[in-house]
C-alpha positions in Angstrom: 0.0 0.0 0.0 1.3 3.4 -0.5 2.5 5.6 2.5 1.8 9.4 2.3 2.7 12.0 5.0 -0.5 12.8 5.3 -3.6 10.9 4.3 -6.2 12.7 2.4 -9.7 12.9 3.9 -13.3 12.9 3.0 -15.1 15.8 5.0 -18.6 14.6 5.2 -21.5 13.0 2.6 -22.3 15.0 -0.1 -25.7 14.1 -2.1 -26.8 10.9 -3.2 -27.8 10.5 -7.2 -31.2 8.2 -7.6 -32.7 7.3 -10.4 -36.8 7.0 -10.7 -39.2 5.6 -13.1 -41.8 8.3 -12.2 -39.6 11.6 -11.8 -43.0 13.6 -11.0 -43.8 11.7 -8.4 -40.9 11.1 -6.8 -40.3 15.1 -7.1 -43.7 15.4 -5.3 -42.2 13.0 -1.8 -39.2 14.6 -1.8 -40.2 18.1 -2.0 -43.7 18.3 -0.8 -43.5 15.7 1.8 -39.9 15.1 2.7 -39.8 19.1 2.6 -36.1 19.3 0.5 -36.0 22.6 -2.2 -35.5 22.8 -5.6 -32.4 24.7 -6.8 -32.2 23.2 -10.1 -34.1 21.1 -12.9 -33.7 20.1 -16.4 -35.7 18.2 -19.1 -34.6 14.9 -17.0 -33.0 16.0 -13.3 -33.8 17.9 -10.4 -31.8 19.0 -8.2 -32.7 19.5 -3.9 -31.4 20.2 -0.7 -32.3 21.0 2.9 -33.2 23.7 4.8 -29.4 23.7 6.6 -27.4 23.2 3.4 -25.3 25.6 0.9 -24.4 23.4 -1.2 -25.8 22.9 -5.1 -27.6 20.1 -3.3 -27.8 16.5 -1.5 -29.9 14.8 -3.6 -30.2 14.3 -7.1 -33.7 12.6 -9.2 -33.3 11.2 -12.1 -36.2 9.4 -14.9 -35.2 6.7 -15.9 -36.3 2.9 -16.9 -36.0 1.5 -13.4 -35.4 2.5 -9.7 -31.4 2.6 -8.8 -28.6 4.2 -7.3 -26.6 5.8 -9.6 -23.8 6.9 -7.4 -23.0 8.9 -3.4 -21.0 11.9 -3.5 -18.6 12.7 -0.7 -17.0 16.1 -0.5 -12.7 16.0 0.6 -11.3 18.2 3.1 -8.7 20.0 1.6 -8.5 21.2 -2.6 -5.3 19.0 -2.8 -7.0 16.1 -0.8 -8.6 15.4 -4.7 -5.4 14.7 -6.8 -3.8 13.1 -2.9 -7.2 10.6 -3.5 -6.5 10.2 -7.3 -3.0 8.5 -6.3 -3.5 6.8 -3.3 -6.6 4.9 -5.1 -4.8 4.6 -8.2 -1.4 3.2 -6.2 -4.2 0.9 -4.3 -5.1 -0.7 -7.5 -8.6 1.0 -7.7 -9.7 2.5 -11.0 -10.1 5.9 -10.6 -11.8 8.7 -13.5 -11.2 12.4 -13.4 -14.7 14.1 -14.7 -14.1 17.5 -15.6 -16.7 20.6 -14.2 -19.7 20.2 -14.5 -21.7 23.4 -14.4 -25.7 21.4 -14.4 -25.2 19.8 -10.7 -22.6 22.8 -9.4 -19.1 20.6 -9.2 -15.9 20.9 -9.7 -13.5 18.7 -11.6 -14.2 15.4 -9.3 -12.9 11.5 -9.0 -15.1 9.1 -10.4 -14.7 5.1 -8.8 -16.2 2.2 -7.9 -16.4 0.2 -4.6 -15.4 -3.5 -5.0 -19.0 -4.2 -4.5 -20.2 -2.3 -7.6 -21.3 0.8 -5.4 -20.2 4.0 -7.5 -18.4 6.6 -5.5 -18.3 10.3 -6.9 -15.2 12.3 -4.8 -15.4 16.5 -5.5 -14.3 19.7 -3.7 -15.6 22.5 -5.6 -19.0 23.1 -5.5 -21.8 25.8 -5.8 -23.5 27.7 -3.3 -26.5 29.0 -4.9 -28.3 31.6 -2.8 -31.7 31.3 -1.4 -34.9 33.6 -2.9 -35.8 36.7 -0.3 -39.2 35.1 0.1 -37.7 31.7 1.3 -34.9 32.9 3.4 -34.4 32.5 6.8 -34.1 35.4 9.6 -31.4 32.8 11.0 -28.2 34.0 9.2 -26.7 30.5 9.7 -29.9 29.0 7.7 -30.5 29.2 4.5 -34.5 28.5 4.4 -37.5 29.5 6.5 -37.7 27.0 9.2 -40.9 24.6 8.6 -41.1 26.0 5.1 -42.9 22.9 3.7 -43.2 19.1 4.4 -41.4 17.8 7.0 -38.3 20.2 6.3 -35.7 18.1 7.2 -32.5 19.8 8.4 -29.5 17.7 5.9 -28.8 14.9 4.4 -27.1 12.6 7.3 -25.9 8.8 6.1 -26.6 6.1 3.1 -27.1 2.8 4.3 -25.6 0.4 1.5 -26.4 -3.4 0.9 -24.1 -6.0 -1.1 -23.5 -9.9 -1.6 -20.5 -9.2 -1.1 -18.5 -9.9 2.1 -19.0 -6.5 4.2 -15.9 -7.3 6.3 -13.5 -7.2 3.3 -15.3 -4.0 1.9 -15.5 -2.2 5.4 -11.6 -2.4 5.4 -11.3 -1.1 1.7 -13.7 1.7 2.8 -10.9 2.5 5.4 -8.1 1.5 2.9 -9.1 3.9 0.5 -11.3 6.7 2.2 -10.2 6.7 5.8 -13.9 5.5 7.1 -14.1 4.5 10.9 -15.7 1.7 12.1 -18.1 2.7 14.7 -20.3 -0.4 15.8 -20.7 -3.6 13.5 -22.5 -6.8 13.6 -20.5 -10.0 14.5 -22.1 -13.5 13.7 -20.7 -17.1 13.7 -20.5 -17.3 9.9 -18.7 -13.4 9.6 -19.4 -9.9 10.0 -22.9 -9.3 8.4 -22.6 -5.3 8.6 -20.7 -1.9 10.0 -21.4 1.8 10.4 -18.5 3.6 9.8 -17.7 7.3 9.7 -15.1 10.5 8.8 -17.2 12.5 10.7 -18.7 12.6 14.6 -21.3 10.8 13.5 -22.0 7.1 14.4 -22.2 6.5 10.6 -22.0 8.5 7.4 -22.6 4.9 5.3 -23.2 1.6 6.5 -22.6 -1.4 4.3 -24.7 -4.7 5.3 -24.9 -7.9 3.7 -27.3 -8.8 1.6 -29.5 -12.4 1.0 -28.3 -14.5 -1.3 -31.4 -14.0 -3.5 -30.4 -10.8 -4.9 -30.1 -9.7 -8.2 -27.7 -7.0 -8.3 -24.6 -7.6 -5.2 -24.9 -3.5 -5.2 -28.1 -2.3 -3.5 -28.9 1.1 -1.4 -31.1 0.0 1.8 -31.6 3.7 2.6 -31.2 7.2 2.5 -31.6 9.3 5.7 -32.1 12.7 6.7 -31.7 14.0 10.0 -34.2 16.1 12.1 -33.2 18.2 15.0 -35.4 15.5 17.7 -37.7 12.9 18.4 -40.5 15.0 18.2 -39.7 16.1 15.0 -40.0 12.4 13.5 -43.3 12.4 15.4 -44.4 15.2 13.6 -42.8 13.7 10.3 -45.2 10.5 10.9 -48.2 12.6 10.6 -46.9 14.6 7.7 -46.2 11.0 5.8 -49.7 9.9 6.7 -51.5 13.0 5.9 -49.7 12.8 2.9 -51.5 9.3 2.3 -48.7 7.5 2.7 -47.9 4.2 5.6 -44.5 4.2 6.8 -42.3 1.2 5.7 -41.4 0.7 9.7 -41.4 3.1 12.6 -41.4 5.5 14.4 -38.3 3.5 16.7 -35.5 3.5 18.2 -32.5 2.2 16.8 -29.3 0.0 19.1 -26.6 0.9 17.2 -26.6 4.9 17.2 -29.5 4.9 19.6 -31.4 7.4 16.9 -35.1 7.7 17.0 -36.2 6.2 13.3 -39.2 6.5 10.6 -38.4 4.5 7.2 -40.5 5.7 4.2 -41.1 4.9 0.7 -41.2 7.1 -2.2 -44.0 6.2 -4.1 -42.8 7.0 -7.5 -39.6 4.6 -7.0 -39.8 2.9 -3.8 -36.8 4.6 -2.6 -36.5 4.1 0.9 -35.7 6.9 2.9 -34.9 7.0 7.0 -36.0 10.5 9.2 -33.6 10.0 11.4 -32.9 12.3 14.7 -31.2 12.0 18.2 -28.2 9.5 18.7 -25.1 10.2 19.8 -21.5 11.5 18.8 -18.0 10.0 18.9 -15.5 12.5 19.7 -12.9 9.6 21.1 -9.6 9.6 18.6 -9.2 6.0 19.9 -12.8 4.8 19.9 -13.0 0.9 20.1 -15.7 -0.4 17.5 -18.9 -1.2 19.5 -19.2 -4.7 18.7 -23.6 -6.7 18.6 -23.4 -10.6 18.5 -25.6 -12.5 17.0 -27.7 -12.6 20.2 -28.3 -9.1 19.9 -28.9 -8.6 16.6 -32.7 -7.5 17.0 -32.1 -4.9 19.6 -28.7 -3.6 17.7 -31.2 -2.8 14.6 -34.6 -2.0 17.0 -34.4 -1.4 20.5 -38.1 -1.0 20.6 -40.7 0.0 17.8 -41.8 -2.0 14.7 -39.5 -4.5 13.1 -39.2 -6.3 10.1 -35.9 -8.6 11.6 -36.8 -12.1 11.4 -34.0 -13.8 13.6 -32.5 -17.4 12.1 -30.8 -19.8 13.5 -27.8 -19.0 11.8 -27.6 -15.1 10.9 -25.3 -14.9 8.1 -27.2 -12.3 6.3 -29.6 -9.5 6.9 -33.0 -10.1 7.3 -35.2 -6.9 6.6 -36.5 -6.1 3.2 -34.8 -4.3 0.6 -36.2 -1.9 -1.9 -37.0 -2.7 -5.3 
């Protein structure tokens, strides 16, 4: 493996690209009901983002023939972190492709790679900062829209939850190979490690990888996409936006184990994107933090401490046992 003096760094998540078969209708959950804003669309894109974020935007729709992830964007610390990235990956053996500016979604020149599972990776430091129309703006200087503005208004973008056939244990190491990801708290099991939250951030997890059944058809999935809210009230409140909205929950409101973060999973109806409101939980400020490890025992309570579940436990848990989207 290469040795640097200095290892580049990823800063935090930047947007996640989906792809839907009904772009109206997956425009109307995420702004209407999610509450993101629209800062940009063309004949077949749209462009969002929250109410706490300056960025071009955190999430980006898609039409298209099926329902997919196209790729998860992760902003680098530093300008120089991106060529620092382009040879450490390179030197790692990773196939790495430099996409020149791209003025429709607000980048800079950015890295362009691929996860060993199939999960496409987009790496960037320049971006836009569009500003905010007078009639939306906050009175908050440090927010860019009206509080409550519309929907449930959630506050940013906060982790992608990723599934594969693949072994996670092998693929959480290349995470930490390759982009310096932490593991935070993973799941341990006779037959292997069947998933791991990891982070760059204080968070319990910018991205968790999980394994996947063996009935899959792709071995790269997205499980979820989560924004946060400031508290648990605030998903309570979300949970009667979603059902005013005419829409039941996938699972939730709960209470997670690992991150101990209050939880409501919903689909988008014009893809079946899953999406998580997620709020509370806790921070890791430790340099020398000791992954949290859940046994097989514990598997139910590490994914719900209390609320709705879909985990069915087996006898011998080698994979992950809640339902994935289409």
């Amino acid at each position: 493996m290469a040795t640097y003096r200095y290892h580049p760094e990823i800063a935090k998540l930047g947007a996640a690209h989906l792809v839907t078969p009904d772009l109206d209708k997956s425009l109307w959950f995420f702004r209407d009901v999610i509450g993101l804003h629209v800062v940009a669309r063309t004949e077949n894109k749209v462009y969002l983002r929250a109410d706490l974020e300056a960025e071009h935007h955190s999430l980006v729709l898609e039409a298209g023939d099926r329902a997919r992830l196209d790729h998860v964007s992760w902003r680098v610390r530093r300008p120089e972190d991106l060529e620092s990235f382009h040879d450490l990956l390179t030197e790692n053996g990773n196939e790495v492709t430099v996409q020149p500016a791209d003025a429709e979604d607000g980048y800079g020149e950015s890295l362009r790679l691929q996860m060993p599972t199939g999960h496409r990776l987009r790496l960037y430091w320049d971006v836009e900062k569009p500003a905010v129309a007078e009639a939306d703006r906050s009175v908050l200087l440090n927010q860019r829209y009206r509080s409550w503005h519309h929907g449930i208004s959630v506050r940013r973008i906060d982790h992608v939850n990723l599934w594969t056939t693949h072994d996670p244990e092998a693929n959480h190491q290349w995470l930490t190979d390759n982009l310096g990801f932490k593991l935070r708290e993973y799941i341990q099991t006779p037959g292997g490690r069947i998933g791991g939250w990891m982070s760059v951030t204080p968070l319990v997890h910018d991205i968790a990888l999980m394994k996947a059944g063996p009935h899959e058809t792709t071995p790269a999935r997205m499980h979820h996409l989560a924004f946060w809210l400031d508290n648990a009230a605030d998903v309570l409140r979300a949970a009667d936006i979603v059902a005013e909205a005419g829409i039941k929950p996938d699972q939730g409101p709960g209470k997670h184990g690992v991150s101990q973060a209050m939880f409501l999973y919903v689909r988008d109806p014009g893809s079946g994107h899953r999406v998580e409101i997620f709020s509370n939980g806790y921070l890791i400020f430790d340099p020398d933090w000791e992954p949290v490890e859940w046994g097989v025992d514990r598997i139910a309570t590490a994914l719900t401490m209390w609320g709705p579940t879909d985990y069915v436990p087996h006898t011998d848990d080698n994979v992950m046992n809640t339902t994935t989207e289409a």
